[in-house]
C-alpha positions as CSV (number, residue, x, y, z in Angstrom):
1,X,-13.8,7.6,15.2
2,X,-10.7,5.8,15.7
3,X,-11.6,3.3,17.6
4,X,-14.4,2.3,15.0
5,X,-11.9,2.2,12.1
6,X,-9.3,0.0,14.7
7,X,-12.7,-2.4,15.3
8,X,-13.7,-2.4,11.4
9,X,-9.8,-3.4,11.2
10,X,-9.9,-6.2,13.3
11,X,-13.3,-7.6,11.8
12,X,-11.9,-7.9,8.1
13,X,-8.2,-9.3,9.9
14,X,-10.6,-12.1,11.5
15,X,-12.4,-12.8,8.3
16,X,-9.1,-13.3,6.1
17,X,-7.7,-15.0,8.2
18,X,-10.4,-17.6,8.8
19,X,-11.7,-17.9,5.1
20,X,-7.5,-17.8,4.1
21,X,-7.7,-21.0,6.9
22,X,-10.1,-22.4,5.2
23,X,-8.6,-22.6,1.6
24,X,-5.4,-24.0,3.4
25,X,-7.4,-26.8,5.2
26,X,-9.4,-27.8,2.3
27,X,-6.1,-27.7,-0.3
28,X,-4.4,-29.7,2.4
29,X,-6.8,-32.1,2.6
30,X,-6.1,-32.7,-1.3
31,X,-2.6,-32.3,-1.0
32,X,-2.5,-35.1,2.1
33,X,-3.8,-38.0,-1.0
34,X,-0.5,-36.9,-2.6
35,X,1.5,-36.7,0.0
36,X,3.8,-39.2,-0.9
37,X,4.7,-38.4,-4.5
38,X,5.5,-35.4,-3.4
39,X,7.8,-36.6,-0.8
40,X,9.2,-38.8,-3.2
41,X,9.6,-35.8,-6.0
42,X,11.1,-33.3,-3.3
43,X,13.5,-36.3,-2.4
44,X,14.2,-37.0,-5.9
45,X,14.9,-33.5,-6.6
46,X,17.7,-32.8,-3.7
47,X,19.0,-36.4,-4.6
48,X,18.3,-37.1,-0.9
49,X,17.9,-40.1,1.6
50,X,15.9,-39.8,4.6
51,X,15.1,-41.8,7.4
52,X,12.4,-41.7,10.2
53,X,13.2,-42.8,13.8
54,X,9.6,-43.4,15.7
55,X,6.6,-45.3,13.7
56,X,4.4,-42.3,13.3
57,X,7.0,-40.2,11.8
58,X,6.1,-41.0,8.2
59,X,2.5,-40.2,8.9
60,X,3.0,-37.0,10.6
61,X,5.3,-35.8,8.4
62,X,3.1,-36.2,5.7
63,X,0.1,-34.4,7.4
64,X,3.0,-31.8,8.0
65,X,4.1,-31.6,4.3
66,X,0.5,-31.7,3.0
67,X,-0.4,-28.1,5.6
68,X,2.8,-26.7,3.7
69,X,1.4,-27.9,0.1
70,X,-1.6,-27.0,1.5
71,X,-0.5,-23.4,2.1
72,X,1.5,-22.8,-0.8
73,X,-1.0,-23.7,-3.2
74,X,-3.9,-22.1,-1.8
75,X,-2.1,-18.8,-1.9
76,X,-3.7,-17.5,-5.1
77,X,-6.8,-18.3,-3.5
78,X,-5.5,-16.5,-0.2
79,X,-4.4,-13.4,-2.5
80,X,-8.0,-12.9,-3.8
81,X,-8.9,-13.2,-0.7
82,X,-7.1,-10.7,1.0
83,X,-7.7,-8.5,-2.1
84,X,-11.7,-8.6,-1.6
85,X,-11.0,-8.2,2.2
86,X,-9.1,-5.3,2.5
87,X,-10.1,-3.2,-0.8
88,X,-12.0,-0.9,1.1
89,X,-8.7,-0.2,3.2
90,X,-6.5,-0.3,0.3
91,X,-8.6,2.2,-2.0
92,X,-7.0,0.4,-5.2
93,X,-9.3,0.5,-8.3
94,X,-10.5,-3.1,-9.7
95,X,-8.0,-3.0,-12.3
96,X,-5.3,-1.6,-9.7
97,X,-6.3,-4.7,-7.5
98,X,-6.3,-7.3,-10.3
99,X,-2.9,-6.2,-11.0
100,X,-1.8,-6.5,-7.5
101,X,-2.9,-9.6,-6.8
102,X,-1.7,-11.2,-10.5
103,X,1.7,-10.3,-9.4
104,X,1.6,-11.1,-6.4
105,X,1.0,-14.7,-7.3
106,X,3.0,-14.7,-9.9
107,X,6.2,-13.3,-7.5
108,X,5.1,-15.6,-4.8
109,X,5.9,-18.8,-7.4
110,X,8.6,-17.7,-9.1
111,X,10.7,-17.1,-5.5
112,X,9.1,-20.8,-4.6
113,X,10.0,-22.5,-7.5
114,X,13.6,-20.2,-8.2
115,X,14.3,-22.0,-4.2
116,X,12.6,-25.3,-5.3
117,X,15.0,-25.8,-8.6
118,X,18.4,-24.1,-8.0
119,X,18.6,-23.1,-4.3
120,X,17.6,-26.2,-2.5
121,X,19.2,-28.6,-4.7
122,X,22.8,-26.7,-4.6
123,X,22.4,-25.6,-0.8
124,X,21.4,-29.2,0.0
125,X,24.5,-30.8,-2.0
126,X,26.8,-28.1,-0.2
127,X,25.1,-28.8,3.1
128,X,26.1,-32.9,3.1
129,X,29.1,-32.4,1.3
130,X,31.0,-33.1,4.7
131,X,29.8,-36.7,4.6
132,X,32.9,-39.3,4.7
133,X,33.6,-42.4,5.6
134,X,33.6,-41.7,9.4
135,X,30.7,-39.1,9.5
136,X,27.1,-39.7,7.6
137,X,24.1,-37.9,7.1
138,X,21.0,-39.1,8.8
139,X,18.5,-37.0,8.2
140,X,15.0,-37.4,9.6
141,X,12.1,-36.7,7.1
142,X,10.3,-34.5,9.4
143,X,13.9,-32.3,9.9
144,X,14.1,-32.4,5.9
145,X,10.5,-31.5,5.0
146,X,10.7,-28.4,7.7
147,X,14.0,-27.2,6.1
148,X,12.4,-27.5,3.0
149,X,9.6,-25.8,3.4
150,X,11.0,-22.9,5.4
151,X,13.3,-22.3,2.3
152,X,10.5,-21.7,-0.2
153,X,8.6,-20.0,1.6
154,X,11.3,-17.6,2.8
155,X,12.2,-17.2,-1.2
156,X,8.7,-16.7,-1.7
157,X,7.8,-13.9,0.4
158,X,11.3,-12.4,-0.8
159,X,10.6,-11.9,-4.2
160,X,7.2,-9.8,-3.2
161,X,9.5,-6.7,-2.0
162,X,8.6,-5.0,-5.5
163,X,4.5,-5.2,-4.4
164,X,5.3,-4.2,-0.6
165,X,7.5,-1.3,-1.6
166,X,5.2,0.2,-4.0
167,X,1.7,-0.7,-2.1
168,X,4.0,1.7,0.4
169,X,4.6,4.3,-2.2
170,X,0.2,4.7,-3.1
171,X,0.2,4.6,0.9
172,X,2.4,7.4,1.4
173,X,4.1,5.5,4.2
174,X,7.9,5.6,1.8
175,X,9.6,8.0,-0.8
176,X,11.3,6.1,-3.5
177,X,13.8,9.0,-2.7
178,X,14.2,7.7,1.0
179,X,15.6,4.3,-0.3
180,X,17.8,5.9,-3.2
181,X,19.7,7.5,-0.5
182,X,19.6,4.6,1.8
183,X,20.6,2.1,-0.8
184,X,24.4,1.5,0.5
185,X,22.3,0.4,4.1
186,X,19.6,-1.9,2.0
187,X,22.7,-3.7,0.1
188,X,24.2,-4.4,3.7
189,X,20.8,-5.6,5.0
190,X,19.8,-7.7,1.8
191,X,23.7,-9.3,2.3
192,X,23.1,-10.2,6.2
193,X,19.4,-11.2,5.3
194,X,20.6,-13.5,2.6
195,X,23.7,-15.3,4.3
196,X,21.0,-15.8,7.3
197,X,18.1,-17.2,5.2
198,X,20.4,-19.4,3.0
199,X,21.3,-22.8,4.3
200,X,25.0,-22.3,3.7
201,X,28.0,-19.9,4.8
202,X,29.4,-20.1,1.1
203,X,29.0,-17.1,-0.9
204,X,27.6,-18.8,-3.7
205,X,24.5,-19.8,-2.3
206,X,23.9,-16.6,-0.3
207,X,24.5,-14.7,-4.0
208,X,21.5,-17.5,-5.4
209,X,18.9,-15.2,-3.1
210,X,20.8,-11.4,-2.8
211,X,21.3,-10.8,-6.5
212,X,17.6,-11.8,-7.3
213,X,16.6,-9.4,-4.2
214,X,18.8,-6.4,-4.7
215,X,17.7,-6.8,-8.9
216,X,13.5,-6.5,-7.4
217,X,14.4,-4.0,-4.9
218,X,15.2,-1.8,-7.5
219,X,12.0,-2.7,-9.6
220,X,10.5,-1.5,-6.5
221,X,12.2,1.7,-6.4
222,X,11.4,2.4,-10.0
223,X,7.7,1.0,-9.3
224,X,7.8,3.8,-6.7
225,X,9.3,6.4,-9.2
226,X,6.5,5.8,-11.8
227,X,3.5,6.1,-9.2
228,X,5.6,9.0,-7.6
229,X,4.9,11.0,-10.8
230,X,1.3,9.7,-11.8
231,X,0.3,11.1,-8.3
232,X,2.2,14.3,-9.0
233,X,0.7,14.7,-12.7
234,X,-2.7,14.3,-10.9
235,X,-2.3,16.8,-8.0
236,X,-1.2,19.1,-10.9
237,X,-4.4,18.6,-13.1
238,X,-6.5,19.1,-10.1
239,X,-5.3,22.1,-9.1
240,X,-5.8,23.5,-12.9
């Protein structure tokens, strides 16, 4: 019995990840014909000069920046995906699901563009503020489109700790309880996590992505809280 729900496991992992491949290649494809305003608006933004060292470097870099675009906007595409994937593993209700996967998406941007508009532009002024007379900043476009992407993605993903917690709480896996007591330890790890993540050892910029976190970590909790007691009201009903 196990080892068909392992095997019925791996066949919807395979499928999400090749159809959530797919949505990546085919938005890349249309993000690669505006490749270069975006380079140019991601520049423009971070009031950056770059430079590229071999002849292909502008090309591959483009190809590179057009699988990020790619992936980043595919990703509501992805979530809907992974929603009609692994509903039968979830047990979520439609509405339940709809919710889930509207914020999601809606988390996913707001920690991409939050990185995109503040972040990025102050961590990138901080990072070439050493620049003098004597010492310049040459930085490739490949090296700067990597850093760049990395960043909101990593912001991204951070601001979906209110989903993961409580998609933990309907699985039973975590007690909103556990991380009320455990919060002096999460404060410490959100800290470390932010001053590794963020592209600068001042506290400013570490601050840009631990306040936002530590604020939805406790949306999370009280997300838990609230399903905590709908699942308790409903054990209750049952048993009258």
């Amino acid at each position: 019995m196990e080892r068909e729900k392992v095997i019925i496991i791996l066949k919807v992992a395979k499928s999400l990840i090749l159809k959530a491949l797919l949505a990546v290649a085919i938005s890349g494809v249309v993000s690669f014909l505006f490749s270069k305003p975006l380079l140019l608006r991601l520049l423009k933004n971070t009031s950056m000069k770059v430079y590229y060292y071999t002849l292909p470097e502008v090309f591959l870099s483009s190809v590179e920046l057009s699988i990020f675009a790619g992936a980043f906007f595919a990703m509501p595409v992805i979530v809907v995906i992974a929603w009609l994937e692994l509903r039968g593993v979830l047990k979520l209700k439609a509405l339940e699901g709809l919710v889930f996967s509207a914020s999601t998406i809606i988390l996913f941007y707001l920690g991409g563009f939050f990185c995109y508009l503040v972040v990025l532009p102050s961590g990138i002024k901080f990072l070439v503020g050493y620049e003098n007379e004597m010492l310049k900043a040459m930085i490739s476009v490949e090296k700067f489109i990597t850093f760049c992407a990395i960043m909101v993605f990593a912001f991204g993903v951070t601001f979906e700790i209110p989903i993961i917690l409580l998609l933990a709480s309907k699985k039973g896996v975590l007690k909103s309880r556990t991380l009320t007591k455990t919060r002096r330890f999460a404060v410490l790890f959100i800290a470390i996590a932010s001053a590794i993540i963020t592209p600068t050892p001042d506290v400013y910029n570490m601050m840009l992505l631990a306040v936002p976190t530590y604020f939805l970590f406790e949306i999370g909790i009280i997300l838990m809280k609230i399903n905590e007691r709908k699942q308790k009201t409903l054990l209750t009903q049952r048993d009258l």
